[in-house]
Structures are given as C-alpha cells and as structure tokens.
C-alpha positions in Angstrom: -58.9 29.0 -18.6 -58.7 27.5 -22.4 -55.7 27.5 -24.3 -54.6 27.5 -27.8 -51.6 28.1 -29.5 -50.0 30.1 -33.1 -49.5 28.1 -36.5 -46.9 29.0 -38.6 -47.7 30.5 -42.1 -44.2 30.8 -43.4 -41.0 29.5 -43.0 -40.1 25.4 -43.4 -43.3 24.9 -40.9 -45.4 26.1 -43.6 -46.3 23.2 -45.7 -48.8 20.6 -45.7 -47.1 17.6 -43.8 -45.8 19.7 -41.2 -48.9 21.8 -40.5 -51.2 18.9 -40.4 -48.8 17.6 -37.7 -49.0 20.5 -35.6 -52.7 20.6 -36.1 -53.6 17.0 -35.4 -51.5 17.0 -32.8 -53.0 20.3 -31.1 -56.5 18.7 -31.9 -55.4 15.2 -30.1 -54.1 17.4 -27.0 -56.5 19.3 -25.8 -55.9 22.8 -27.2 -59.6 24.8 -27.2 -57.6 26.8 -30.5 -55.2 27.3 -33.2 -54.5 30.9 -34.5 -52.7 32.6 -37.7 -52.2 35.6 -38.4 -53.2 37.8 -41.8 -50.4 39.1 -44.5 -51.8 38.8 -47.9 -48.3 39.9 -49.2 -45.3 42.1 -48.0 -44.1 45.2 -50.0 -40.0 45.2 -50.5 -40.3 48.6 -48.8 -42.5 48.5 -45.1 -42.0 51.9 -43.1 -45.6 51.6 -41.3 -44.8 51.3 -37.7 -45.0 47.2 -36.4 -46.9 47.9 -33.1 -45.3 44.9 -31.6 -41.6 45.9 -31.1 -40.2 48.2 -29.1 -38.6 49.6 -32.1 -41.2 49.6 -34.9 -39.5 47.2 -37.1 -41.5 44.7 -38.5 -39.4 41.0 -38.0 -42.0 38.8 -40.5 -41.3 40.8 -43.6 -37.4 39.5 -44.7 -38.8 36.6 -47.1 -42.2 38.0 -48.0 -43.5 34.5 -48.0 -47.0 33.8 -46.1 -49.6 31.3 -46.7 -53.1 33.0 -47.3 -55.2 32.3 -43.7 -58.7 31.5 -44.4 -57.1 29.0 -47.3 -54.5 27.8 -44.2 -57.7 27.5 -41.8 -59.7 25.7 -44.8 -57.3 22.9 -45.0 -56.9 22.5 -41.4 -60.5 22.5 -41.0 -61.0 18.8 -42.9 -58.3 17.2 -40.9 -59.2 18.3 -37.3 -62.2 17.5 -35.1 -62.4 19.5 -32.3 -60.0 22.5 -32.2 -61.6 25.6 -32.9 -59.7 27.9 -35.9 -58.9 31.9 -35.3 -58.2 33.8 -37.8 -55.9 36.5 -35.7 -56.5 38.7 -36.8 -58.0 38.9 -39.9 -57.6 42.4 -41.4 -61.0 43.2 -42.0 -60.2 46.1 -44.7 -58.1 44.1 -47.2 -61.3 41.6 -48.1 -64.5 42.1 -49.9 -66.9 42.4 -47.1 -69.1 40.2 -49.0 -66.8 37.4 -50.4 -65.2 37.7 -46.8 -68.1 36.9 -45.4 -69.3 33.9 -47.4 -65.7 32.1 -46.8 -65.8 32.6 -42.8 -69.8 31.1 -43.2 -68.2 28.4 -45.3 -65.0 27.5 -43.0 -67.8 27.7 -40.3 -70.0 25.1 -41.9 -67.4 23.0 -43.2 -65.9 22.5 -39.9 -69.3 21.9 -38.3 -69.2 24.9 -36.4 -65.5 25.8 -35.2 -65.1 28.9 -36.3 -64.4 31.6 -33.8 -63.2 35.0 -36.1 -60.1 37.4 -34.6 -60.8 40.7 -36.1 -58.4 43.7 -36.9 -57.7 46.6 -38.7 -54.2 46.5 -40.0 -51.0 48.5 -39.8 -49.5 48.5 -42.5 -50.2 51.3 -44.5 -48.4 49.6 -48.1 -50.1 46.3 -48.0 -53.4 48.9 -48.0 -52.3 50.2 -50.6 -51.5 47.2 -52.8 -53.9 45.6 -52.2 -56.1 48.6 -53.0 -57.9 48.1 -49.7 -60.1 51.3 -48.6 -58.2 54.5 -47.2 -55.4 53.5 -44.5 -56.6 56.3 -42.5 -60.3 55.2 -42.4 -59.5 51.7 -41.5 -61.1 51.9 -38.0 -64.4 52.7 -39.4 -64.4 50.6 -42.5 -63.8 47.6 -40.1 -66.8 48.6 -38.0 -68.8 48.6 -41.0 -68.1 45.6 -42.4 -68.8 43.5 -39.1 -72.1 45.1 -39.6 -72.4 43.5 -42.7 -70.9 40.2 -41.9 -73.7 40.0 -38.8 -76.5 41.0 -41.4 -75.9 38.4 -44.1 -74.8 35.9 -41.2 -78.5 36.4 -39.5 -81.1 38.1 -42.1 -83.3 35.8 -44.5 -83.2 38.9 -46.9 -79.8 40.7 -46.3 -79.7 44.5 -46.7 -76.9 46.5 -46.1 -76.5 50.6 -46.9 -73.1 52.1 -45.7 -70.7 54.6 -46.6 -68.1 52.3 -48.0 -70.5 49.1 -48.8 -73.9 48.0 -49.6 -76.1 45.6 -51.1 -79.8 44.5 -51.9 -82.0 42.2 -53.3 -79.4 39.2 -52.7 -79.8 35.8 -50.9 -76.7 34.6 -48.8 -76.9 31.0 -47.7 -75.6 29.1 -46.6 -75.6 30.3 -43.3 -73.0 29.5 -40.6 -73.7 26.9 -38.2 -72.9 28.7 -35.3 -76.0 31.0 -34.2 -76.6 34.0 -34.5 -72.8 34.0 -36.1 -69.2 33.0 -35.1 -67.8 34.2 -32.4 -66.0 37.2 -33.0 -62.8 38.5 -30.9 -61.3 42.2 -31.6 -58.1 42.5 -31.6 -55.4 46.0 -31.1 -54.6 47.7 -27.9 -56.3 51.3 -28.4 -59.6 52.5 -26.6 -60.8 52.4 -29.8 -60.5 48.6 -30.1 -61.4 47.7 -26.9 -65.0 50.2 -27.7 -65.5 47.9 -30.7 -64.5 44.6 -28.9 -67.6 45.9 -26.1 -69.7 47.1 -28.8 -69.6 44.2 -32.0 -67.5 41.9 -30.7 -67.8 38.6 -28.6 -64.4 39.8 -26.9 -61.2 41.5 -26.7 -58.1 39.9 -28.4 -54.9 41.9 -27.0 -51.3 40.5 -27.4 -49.3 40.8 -24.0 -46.2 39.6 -22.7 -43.8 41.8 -24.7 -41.9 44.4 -24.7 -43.9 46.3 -26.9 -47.0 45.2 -24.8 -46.3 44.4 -21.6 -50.1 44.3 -20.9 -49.0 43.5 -17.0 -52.4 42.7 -14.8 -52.7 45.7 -13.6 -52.6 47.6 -16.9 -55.0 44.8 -18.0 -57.4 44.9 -15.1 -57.9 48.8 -16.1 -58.4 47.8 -19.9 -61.2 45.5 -18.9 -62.4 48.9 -16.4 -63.4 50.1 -19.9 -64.2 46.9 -22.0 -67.4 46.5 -19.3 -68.7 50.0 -19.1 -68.5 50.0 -22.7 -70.4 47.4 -23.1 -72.9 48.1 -20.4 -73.8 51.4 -22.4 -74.1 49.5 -25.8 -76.8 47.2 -23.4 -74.5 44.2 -23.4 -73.7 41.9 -20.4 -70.3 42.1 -19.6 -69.9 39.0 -17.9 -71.0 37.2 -21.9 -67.3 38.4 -23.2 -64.4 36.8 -23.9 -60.9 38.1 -22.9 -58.4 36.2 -24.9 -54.9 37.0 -25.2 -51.9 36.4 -27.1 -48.4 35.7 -25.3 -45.0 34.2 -26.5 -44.4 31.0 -24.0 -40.9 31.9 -23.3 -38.0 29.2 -22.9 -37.0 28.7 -19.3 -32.7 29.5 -20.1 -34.0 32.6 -21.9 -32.0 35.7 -19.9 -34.5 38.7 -19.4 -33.0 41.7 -18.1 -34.6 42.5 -14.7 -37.5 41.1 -13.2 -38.7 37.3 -14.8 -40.9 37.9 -18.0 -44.8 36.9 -17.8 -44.6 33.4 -19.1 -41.5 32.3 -18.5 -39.4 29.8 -16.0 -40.9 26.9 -14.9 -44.5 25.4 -14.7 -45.1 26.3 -11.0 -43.9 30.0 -12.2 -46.2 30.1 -15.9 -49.2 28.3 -13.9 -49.1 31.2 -11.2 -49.0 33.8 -14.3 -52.0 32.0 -15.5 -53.8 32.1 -12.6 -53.0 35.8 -12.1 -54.5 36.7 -15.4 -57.6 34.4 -14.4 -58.2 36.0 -11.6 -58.3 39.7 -13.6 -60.8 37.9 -16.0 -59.0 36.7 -18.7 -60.5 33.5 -20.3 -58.5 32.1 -23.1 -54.5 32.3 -23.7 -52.8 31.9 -26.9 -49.6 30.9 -26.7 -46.7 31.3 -29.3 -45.0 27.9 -29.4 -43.4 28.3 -33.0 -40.1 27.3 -34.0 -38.8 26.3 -37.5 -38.1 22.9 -36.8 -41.2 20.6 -36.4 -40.2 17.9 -33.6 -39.2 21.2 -31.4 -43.2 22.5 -32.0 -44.5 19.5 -31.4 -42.4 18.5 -28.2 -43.1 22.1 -26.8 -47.0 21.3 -27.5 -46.4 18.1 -25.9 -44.9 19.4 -23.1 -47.5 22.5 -22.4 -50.0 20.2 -22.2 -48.7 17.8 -19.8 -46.9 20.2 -17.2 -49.6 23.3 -17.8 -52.8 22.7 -19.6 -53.2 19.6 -17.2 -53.0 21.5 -13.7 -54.4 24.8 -14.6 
C-alpha cells in the first residue's frame, strides 16, 4: 500500500511558506503523493449538486478563494524530490485540451518524471459556464476525448487529432513527458461511467470513500472493481496493470460518529486493520485528508501518520 496525502489550496495554508512546509515535509517522510483538487473560480450562486455531502451543499465555496492547481503543483514540483504530484482531479473540460496538455508534459518534465494525472469531469454546472467550458451536459464525452488527445500529442512524432469537439494537424508538440508512453493517469467519480473510462483510458480508478456521501465500504468496493476488470478485459487491458487509489478523510480519534466506528478512524491498530482490509479487496494507494488551517497541526498529523501507520503497514 502507498500513501499520500491532500494540500490545501485555500485558506491560511495556502501560501508559499506554509505549502512548501507541508510539501517538504511529505517529501522527507515518505509519502508516494500529494494531491489538490481543481476550482478555477466559484460563482456567488452554486446550486449544482456537491456529490460529496449527504446534502448537496458544496462546503469550499464560502470565500471563493483557490489557488490554480497545475500553477500549485508547478511550484511544488522545484522544491520536492521524490513525491509524486496529482492533480485530483483535474476537470478535464474547463482546459484547452491542447494547452492542458503541454503544462501536464511540462510539470512532468520539470519534475523529472513525477507526474501521475487524476482526471474528472466536473459538477458544477456554473463554473462550466464561466468559464465557457463545453456543454455541462456533454462533459462525460468531452473528457473522453480529450484524454485521447492528451495520449496522442504525449506519444505521436506527428500528432493528429479529429474529434467532435477538438482537433488539430500539421503541429509538432515537444517536449514530450518523461514518463513513457505518458503519465499515469487515474479517473476519478463514482458512476459506471467512470469506472468504464478508468478500465478503458485510464491507468486506474480514483474514488473518494469514507464519507457519508460515499461510504464506499469493502464490500460496495469489491463489486466496483467486479466491473473495473471486466471492463478492462473487454477493452484488451490487463486488469492486474491498474491502480485503485482512493481518497479518505483520516478522522481524529475523539471525533463522535453516530453508530458503528467510521473507516479510518480510532487508533493505529484500528486504521491499519481498515488499510489492510481495503488491501486485501485490491486497493493500492490511499490518500488521506490530513488538512487543517493551522500549519504545526498538518504537519504534526503528517508526522504522526507516518510513524504510527505508514511505518507498519
């Protein structure tokens, strides 16, 4: 099992000194990754559903404020060694596929090969719309074309691309990314739909779990991953070469929970044995969110992952 854990893109976290510390320090510890997540801006009015409360509300969207991610990932890139960087997810939509794809090749090459790309495709219908993104509605299969494209100017001496919402010719696209063929590339969202794309242009599946929104308990998970293999199998791809990574809150031990213990939470014998249970299912990678407005408790958590779980599991 690898593990890697959230960075902050608003708030007091948000800022060079701080981030750098969290970064460094993640890099120094051991963590296989470090993750953000993708708002380019927030509309004063969001009624799009937030699929990750039970609600709908969405919680990030009181200031507006969020750093942009590839520009976050960028700077962390030329301070770090080892840690991999995630985009997660990056909305695939709200970029030119061709400028998108020339800053992922060049985070890639300028962090010597670390980049490993989370892929989505949004929910919030008004940041489509500001942005003037391509139709909400057809979101699914704009994303699925522009991985396309992103795999043919990652990989083709002479790119050439014809789709229904992009194309191009007669270009050159260098450099390349390091990594070969391309980046890794993990497909986020919970829907059949995702986990068909995850088997079928992704690298893996990149669900969030551990919530009350999205429980994902193991045996919801072990049928998801039922489907993630035959889908790959009928697309001609081994199984057995995809990631399953997921997302969870690391909860704090004096957290109440109403009923049973929440995945994740209590003490290290308790979130080791919820590790191990998700290992034995097939899950490869957990991402833990271990953010907290004040930078000594991040770090201290971080600290403290590593020594009581990273270290025995």
């Amino acid at each position: 099992m690898q593990f890697g854990f959230y960075l902050p893109n608003n708030g007091p976290t948000a800022r060079p000194d701080p981030l750098a510390e969290i970064a460094r320090r993640g890099d120094s510890l051991g963590f296989h990754c470090m993750v953000v997540g993708d708002h380019i801006l927030v509309p004063t009015a969001v009624n799009s559903p937030y699929p990750y409360t039970v609600g709908g509300e969405f919680p990030g969207g009181e200031s507006g404020e969020y750093l942009e991610q590839l520009t976050l990932l960028s700077f962390l890139a030329g301070i770090t060694t080892h840690i991999r960087l995630v985009p997660s997810v990056m909305i695939v939509p709200y970029r030119n596929p061709l400028l998108a794809a020339k800053m992922l090749a060049t985070l890639d090459v300028l962090s010597n090969g670390r980049l490993t790309l989370g892929v989505g495709v949004g929910w919030m219908e008004e940041e489509f719309v500001a942005l003037e993104a391509p139709p909400f509605d057809q979101r699914g299969a704009v994303t699925n074309e522009y991985l396309r494209a992103f795999k043919e100017l990652w990989t083709s001496e002479h790119p050439t691309f014809e789709g229904k919402y992009y194309r191009f010719s007669d270009i050159s696209f260098l450099p390349k990314p390091v990594q070969k063929p391309h980046p890794p590339i993990w497909v986020g969202g919970q829907s059949r739909r995702a986990i068909r794309r995850a088997a079928e242009l992704g690298n893996g599946w990149h669900p969030v779990g551990a919530i009350p929104a999205a429980p994902l308990e193991p045996e919801d998970l072990a049928q998801d991953l039922v489907h993630l293999r035959r889908y790959a199998e009928n697309a001609g791809r081994d199984p057995a070469e995809l990631d399953v990574a997921i997302k969870a809150p690391l909860y704090d031990p004096q957290m109440p929970s109403a009923g049973s213990r929440r995945r994740f939470s209590g003490d290290p014998e308790q979130i080791l044995q919820d590790v191990q249970t998700y290992g034995d299912i097939g899950v490869t990678h957990i991402i833990f969110d271990i953010r907290s407005t004040d930078l000594n408790q991040t770090t201290e958590r971080m600290a403290w992952f590593a020594e009581e779980i990273q270290a025995h599991a």
